[in-house]
VOKE-509284 format. One line per field, with one value per residue: residue number from 1; residue in one letter; x, y, z of N, C-alpha, C in turn. Coordinates in steps of 0.1 Angstrom, whole numbers, padded with zeros to 4 digits, always signed. Each point is the difference from the previous one (the first is absolute). Last residue first. Layout:
BEGIN
n	c(NUM_...);
res	c(a_...);
npx	c(X_...);
npy	c(Y_...);
npz	c(Z_...);
capx	c(X_...);
capy	c(Y_...);
capz	c(Z_...);
cpx	c(X_...);
cpy	c(Y_...);
cpz	c(Z_...);
! end
This chain:
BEGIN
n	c(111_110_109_108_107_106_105_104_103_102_101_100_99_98_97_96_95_94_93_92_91_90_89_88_87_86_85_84_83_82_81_80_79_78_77_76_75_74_73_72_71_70_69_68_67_66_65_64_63_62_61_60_59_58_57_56_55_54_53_52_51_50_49_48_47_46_45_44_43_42_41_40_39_38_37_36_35_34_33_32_31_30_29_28_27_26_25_24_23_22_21_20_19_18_17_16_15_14_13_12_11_10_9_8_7_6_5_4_3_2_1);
res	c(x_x_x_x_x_x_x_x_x_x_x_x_x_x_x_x_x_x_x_x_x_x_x_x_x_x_x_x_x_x_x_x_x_x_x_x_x_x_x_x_x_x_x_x_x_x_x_x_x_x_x_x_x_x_x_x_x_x_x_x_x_x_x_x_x_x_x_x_x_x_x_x_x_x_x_x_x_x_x_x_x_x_x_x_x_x_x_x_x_x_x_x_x_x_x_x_x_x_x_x_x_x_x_x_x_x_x_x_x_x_x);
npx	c(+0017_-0029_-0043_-0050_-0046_-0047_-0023_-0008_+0025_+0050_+0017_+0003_+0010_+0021_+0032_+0016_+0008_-0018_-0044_-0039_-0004_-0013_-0049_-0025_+0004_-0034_-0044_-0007_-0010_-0044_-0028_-0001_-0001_+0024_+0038_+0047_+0013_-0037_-0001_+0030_-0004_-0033_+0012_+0048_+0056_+0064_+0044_+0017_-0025_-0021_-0003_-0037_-0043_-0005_-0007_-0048_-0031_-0005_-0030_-0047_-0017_-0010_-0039_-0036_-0014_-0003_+0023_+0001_-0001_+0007_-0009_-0045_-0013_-0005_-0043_-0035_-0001_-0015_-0048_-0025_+0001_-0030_-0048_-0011_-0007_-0045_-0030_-0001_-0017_-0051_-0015_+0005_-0022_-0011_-0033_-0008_-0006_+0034_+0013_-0028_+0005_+0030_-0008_-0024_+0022_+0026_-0025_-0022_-0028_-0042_-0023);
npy	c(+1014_+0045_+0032_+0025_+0015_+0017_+0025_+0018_+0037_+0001_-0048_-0052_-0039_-0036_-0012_-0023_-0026_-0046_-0017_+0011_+0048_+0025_+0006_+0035_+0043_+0006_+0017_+0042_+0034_+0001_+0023_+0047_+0019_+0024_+0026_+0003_+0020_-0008_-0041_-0010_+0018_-0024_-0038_+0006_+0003_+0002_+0004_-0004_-0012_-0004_-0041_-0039_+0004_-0011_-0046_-0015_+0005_-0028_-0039_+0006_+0002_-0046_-0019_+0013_-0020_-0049_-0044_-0050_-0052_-0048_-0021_-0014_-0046_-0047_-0013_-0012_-0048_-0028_-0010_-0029_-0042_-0014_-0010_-0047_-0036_-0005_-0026_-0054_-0017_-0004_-0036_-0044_+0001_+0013_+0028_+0023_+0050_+0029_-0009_+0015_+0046_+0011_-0007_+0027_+0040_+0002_-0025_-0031_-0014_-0024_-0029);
npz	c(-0515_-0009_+0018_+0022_+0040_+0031_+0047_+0049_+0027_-0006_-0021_-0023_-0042_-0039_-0044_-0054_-0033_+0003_-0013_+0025_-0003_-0038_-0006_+0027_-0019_-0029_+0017_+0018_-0032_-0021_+0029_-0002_-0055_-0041_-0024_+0018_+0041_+0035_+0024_+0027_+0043_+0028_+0026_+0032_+0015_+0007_-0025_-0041_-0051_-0047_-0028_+0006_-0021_-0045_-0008_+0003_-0036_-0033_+0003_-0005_-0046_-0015_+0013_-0020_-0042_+0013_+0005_-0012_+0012_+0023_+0043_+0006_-0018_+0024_+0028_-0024_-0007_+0037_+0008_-0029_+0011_+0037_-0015_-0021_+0036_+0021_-0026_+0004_+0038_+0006_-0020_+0013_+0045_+0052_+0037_+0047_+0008_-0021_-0045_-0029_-0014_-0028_-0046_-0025_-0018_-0043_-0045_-0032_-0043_-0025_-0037);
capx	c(+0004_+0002_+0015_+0007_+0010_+0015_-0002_-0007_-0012_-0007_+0005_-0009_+0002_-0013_-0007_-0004_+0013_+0014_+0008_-0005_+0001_+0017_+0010_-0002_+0009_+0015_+0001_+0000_+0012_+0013_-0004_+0009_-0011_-0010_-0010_+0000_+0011_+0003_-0015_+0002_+0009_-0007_-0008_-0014_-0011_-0016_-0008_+0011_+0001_-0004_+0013_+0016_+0000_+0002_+0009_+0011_+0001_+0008_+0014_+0003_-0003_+0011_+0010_+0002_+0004_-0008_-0004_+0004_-0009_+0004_+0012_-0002_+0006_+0018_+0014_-0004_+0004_+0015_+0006_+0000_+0009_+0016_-0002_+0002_+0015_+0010_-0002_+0006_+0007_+0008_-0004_+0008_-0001_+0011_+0004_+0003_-0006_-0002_+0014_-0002_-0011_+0005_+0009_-0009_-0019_+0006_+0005_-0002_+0011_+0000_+0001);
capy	c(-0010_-0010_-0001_-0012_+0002_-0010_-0003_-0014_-0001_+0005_+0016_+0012_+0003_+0011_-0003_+0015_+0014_+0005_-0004_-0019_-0010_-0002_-0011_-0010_-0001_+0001_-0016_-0009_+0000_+0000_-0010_-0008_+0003_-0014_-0001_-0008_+0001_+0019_+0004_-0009_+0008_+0010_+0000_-0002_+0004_-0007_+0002_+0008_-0003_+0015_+0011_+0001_+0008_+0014_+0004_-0002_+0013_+0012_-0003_+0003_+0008_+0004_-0004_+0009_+0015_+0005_+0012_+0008_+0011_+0003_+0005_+0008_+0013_-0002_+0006_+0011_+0011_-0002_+0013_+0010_+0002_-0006_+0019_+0013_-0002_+0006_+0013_+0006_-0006_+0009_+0012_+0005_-0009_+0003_-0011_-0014_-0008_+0005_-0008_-0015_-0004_+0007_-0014_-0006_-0002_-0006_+0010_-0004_-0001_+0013_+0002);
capz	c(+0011_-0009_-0007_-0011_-0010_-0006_-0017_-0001_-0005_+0008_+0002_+0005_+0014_+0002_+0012_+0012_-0006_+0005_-0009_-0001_+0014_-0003_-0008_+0007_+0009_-0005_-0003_+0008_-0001_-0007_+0000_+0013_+0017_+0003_-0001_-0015_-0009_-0006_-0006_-0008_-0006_-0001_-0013_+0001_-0012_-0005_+0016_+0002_+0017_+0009_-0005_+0003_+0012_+0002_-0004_+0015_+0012_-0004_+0005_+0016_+0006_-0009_+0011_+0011_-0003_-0010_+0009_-0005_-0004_-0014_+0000_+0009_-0010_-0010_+0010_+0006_-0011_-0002_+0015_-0003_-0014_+0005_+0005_-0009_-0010_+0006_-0003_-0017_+0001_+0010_-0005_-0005_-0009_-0004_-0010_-0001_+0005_+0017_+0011_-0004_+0008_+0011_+0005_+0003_+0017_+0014_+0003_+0010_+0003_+0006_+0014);
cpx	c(+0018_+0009_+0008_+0015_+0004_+0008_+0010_-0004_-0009_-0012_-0006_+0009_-0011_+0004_-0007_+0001_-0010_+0006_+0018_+0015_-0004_+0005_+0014_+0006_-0005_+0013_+0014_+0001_+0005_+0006_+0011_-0003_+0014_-0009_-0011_-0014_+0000_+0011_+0003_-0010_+0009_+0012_-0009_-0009_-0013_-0011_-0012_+0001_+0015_+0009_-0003_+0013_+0010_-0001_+0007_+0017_+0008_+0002_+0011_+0016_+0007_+0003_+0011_+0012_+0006_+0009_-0007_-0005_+0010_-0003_+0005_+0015_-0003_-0003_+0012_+0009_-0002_+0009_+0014_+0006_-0002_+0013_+0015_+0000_+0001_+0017_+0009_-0003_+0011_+0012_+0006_-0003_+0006_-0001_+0011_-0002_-0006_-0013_-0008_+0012_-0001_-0013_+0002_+0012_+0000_-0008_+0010_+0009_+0003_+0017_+0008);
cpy	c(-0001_-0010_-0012_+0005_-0014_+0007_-0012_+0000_-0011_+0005_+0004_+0015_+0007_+0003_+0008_-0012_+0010_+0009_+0008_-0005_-0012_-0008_-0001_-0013_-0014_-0005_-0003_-0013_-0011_-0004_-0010_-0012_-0006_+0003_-0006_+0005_-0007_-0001_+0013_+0004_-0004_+0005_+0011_-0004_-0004_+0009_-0008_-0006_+0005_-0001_+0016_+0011_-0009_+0005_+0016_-0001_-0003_+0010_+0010_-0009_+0009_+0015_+0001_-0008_+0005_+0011_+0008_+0014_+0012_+0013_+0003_+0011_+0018_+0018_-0002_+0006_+0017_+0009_+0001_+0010_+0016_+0006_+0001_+0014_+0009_+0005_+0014_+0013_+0014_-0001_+0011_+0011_+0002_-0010_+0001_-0007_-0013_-0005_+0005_-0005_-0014_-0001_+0007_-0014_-0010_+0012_-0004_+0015_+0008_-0006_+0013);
cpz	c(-0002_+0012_-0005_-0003_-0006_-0012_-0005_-0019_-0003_-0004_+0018_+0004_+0002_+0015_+0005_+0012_+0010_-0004_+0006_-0006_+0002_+0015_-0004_-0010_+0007_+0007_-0011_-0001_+0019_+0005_-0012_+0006_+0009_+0014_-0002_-0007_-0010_-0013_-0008_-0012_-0014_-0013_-0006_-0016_+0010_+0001_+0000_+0019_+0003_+0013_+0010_-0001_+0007_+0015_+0003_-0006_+0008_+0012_-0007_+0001_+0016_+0006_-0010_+0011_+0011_-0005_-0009_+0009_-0002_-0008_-0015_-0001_+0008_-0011_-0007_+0004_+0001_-0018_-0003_+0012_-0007_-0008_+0008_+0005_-0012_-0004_+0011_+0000_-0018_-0006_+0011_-0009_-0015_-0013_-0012_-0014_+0005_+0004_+0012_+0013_+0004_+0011_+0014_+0009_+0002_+0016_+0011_+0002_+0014_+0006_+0003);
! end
């Protein structure tokens, strides 16, 4: 007998038949999600997020005035796409704050 996929159980529930085959299989795709999500917090930071937490290091130590991510970008040599998303996780992570300048540019200075 053809061993029962979780489609095919996921289908079978949204179709009313709920028969302890479903039943047990549902329950194993339950256990697998859940093992899923316990080593989710376990995963070793890749290259690049080792990487990017050197940087946002280094561009803490920079922070004098505050900074546009352009001029972040420029000075470490990264896109400004980068170097924005950087600064946007130091702000999340409370060592920046973000403002609107003049000119409607955002700046960052250390919080």
């Amino acid at each position: 007998m053809k061993k029962m996929t979780y489609a095919d159980a996921i289908n079978s529930a949204i179709n009313g038949n709920l028969t302890d085959e479903v039943k047990d299989r549902l329950n194993d795709l339950l256990v697998s999600l859940a093992n899923r999500n316990k080593k989710g917090g376990e995963r070793k930071p890749t290259k690049v997020q080792k990487e990017n937490e050197v940087l946002k290091a280094s561009i803490m130590e920079s922070f004098g005035e505050p900074q546009t991510a352009s001029a972040v970008a420029e000075q470490f040599g990264i896109s400004n796409q980068k170097a924005s998303a950087l600064l946007n996780q130091l702000v999340a992570d409370n060592l920046l704050k973000k403002f609107v300048g003049e000119k409607r540019r955002t700046f960052f200075e250390v919080a």
